[in-house]
N, C-alpha and C positions, 0 to 999 in steps of 0.2 A: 686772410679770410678764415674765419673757424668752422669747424666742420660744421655745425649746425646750419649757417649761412650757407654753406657747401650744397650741404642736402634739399635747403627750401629751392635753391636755385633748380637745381636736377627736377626735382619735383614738379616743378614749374614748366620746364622743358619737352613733360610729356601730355598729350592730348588727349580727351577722354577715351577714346579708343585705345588707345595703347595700353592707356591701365586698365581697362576691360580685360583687353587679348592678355596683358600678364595675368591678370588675375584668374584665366582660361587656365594659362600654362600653370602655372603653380598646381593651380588644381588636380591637374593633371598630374604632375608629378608626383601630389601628397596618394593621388588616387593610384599610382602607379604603385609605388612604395608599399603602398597597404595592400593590394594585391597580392605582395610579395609575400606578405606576412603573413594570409589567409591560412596556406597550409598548416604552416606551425599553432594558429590559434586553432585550426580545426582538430590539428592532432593532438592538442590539449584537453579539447572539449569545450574552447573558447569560440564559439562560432556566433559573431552578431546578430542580433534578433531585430537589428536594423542601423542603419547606418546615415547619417545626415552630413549634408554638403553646402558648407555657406561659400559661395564665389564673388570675392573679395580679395582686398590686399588690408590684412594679410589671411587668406584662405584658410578653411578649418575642413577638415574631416571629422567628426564623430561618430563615432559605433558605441553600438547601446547593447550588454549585456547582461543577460538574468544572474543573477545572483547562484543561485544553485547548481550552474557551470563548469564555477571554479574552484580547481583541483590543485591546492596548494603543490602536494607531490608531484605530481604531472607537469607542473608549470616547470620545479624546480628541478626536473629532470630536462626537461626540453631545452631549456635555457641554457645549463652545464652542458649538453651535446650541439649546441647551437650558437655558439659564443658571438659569432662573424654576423648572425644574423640581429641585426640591432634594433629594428624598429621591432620584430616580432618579439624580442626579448624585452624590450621594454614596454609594448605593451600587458605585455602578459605579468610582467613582475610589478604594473600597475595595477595588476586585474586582482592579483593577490595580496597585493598591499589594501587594496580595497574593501576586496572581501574579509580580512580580519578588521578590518575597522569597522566594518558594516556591523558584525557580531559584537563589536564589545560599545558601540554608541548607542545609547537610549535617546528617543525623543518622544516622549510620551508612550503614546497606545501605537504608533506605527514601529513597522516593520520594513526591513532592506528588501529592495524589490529589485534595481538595476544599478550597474555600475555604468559608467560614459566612460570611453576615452577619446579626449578630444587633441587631435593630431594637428601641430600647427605649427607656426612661432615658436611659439612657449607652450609646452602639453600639459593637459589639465588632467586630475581624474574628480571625476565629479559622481556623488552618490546620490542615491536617489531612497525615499521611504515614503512606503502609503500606508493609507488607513490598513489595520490587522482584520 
């Protein structure tokens, strides 16, 4: 039997409640995790200006950051003193891979206004620009 066969079977095996309640627990987890982080983004100066929660399999956290925030220096210090701390390190060396992209990408008449980072699965960073 190949694993994909494997997985629709498993799949199959659980009852809509169940993938509710995982989709609870992850949440919780991804939300525990980012808790963690808090400190280190605030002592960056990376502190969200809001934060979104999709409750699903598979579960997402996103935090939403202004752009004028982020302190490339700050970041790349926190991170070198912080090695162990992973999720805080990576979002922050998202937060500044962001914001030099923000600065050198034109689209027309807009302007970089938020960075996202979306904590999940597979992490995204997603930029945002509005009207100048």
């Amino acid at each position: 039997m190949g694993l994909l066969q494997k997985a629709k079977e498993k799949a199959l095996e659980f009852t809509e409640g169940e993938l509710a309640n995982a989709g609870v627990v992850k949440v919780r987890e991804l939300l525990s995790r980012f808790n963690e982080a808090m400190p280190l983004l605030e002592q960056a100066g990376c502190t969200p200006s809001g934060v979104d929660v999709d409750v699903g399999l598979p579960p997402k956290v996103v935090a939403n950051f202004t752009t004028s925030e982020v302190s490339e220096e700050a970041i790349a210090r926190i991170t070198a003193e912080n090695p162990e701390r992973t999720l805080a390190c990576a979002i922050l060396n998202a937060l500044a891979k962001g914001a030099r992209l923000q600065k050198v990408v034109e689209i027309g008449r807009l302007r970089a206004s938020t960075l996202a980072v979306e904590i999940g699965l597979t992490p995204v960073l997603k930029l945002s620009f509005v009207r100048a």
